[in-house]
C-alpha positions as CSV (number, residue, x, y, z in Angstrom):
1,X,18.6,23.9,21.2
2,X,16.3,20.6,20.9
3,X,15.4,19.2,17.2
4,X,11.8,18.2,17.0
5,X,11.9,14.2,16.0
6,X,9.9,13.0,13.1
7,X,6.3,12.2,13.6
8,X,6.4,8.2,12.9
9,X,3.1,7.2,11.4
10,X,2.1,3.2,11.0
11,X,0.4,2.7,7.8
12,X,-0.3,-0.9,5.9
13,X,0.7,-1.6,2.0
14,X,-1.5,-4.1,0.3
15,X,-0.3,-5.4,-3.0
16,X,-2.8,-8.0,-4.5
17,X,-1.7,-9.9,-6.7
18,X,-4.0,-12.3,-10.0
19,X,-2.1,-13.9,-12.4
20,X,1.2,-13.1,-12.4
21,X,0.5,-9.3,-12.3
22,X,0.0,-7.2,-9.1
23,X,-2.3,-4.2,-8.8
24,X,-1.3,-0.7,-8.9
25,X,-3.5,2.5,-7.9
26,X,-3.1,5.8,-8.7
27,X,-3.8,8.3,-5.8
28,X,-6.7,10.9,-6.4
29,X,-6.3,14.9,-6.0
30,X,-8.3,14.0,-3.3
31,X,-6.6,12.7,-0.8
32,X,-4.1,14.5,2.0
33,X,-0.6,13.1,0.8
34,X,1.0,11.8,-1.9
35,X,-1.2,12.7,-4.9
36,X,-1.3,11.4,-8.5
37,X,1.8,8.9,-7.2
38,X,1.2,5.4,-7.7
39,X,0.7,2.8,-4.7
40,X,-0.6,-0.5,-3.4
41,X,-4.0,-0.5,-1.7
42,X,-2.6,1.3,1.6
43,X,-4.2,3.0,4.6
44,X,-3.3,4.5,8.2
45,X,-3.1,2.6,10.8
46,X,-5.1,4.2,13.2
47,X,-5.6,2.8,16.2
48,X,-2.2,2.1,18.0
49,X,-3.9,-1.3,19.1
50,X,-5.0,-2.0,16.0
51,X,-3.4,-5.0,14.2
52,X,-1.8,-4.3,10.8
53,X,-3.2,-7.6,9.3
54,X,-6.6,-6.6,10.3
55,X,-6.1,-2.9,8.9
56,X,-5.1,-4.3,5.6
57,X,-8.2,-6.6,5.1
58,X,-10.4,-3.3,5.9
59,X,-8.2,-1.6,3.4
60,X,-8.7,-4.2,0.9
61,X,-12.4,-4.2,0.9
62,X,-12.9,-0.3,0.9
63,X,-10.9,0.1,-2.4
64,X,-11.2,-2.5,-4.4
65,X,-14.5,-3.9,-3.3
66,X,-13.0,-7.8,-2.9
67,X,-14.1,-9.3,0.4
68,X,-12.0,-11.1,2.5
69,X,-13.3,-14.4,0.8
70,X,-12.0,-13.4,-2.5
71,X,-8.4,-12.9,-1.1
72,X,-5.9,-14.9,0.3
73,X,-2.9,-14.2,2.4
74,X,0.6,-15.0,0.9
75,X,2.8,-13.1,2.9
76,X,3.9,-10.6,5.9
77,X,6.7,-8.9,5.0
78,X,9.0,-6.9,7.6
79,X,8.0,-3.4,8.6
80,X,10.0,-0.8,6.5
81,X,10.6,3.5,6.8
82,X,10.1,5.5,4.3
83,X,9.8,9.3,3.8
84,X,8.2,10.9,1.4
85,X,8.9,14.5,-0.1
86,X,5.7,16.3,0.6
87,X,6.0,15.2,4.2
88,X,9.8,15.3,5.1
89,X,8.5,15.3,8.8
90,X,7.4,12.3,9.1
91,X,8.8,8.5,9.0
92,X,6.0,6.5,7.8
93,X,6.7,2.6,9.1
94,X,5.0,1.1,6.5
95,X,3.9,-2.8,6.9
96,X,3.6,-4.7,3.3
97,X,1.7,-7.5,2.6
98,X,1.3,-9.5,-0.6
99,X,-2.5,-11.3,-1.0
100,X,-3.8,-13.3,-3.7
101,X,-7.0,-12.0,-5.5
102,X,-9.6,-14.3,-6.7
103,X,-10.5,-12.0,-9.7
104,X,-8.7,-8.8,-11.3
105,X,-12.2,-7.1,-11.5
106,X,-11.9,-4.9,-8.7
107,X,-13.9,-1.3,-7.6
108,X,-11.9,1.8,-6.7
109,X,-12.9,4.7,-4.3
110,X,-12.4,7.9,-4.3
111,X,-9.1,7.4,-3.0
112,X,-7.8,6.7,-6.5
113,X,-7.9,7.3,-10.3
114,X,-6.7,4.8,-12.3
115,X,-5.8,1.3,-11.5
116,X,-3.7,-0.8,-13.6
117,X,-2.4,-5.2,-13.1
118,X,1.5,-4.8,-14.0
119,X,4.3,-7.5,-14.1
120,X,6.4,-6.5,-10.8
121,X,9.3,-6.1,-12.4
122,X,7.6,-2.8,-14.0
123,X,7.4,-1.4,-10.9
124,X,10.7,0.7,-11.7
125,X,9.0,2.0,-14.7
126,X,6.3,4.0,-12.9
127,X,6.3,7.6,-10.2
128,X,5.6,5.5,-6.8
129,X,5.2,6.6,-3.2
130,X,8.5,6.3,-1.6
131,X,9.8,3.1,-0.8
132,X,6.9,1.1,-2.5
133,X,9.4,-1.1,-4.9
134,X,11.7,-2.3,-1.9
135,X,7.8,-2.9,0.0
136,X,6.9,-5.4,-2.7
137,X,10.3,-6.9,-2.9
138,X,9.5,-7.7,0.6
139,X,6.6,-9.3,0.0
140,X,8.3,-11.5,-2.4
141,X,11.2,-13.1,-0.6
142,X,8.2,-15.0,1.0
């Protein structure tokens, strides 16, 4: 009898970061996993020749609006697993980054609700997508 192996999926964390605070975004109904939990700016990586850095720039832009002028890199932080309870199948490798933002005046997508700057030591105090405090203490060892 063979076990089928987790699907690994690559998928990019953003956390910005203005003043002290870092940005948090709620997930809509409307997307496929993880709704109404609360997340960086994050998206698939794709393309399996696609570099993460580059992925999380896109990401950046399409929900928040900020171009790649009005953020600055601050740190790569290592790769991570995490699974997640609606999708106990799959290993998402999940690559964090921490980027300074110009302004906290940002512009969702349909991708989320509600958006809200926290002190990251809050982080604990909200319903996150797995793994997404021990992502942003990643980030911060920098």
């Amino acid at each position: 009898m063979t076990t089928k192996q987790p699907k690994r999926v690559q998928v990019v964390t953003v956390f910005l970061e203005y003043e002290r605070k870092i940005l948090l975004l709620r997930r809509s109904l409307k997307v496929r996993t993880m709704q109404s939990l609360w997340a960086g700016i994050s998206g698939y990586i794709e393309d399996k020749n696609k570099d993460p850095m580059s992925q999380a720039l896109k990401e950046i832009e399409e929900e928040t609006g900020l171009s790649n002028e009005m953020v600055k890199l601050l740190c790569v932080g290592k790769p991570l697993e995490a699974v997640g309870s609606d999708k106990p199948d799959v290993i998402w490798i999940v690559h964090p980054f921490l980027f300074h933002s110009s302004t906290n005046l940002i512009r969702i997508d349909w991708e989320h609700d509600e958006v809200r700057w926290i002190n990251p030591t809050d982080i604990q105090s909200y319903e996150t997508v797995p793994k997404l405090k021990e992502a942003l203490e990643n980030v911060y060892i920098c």
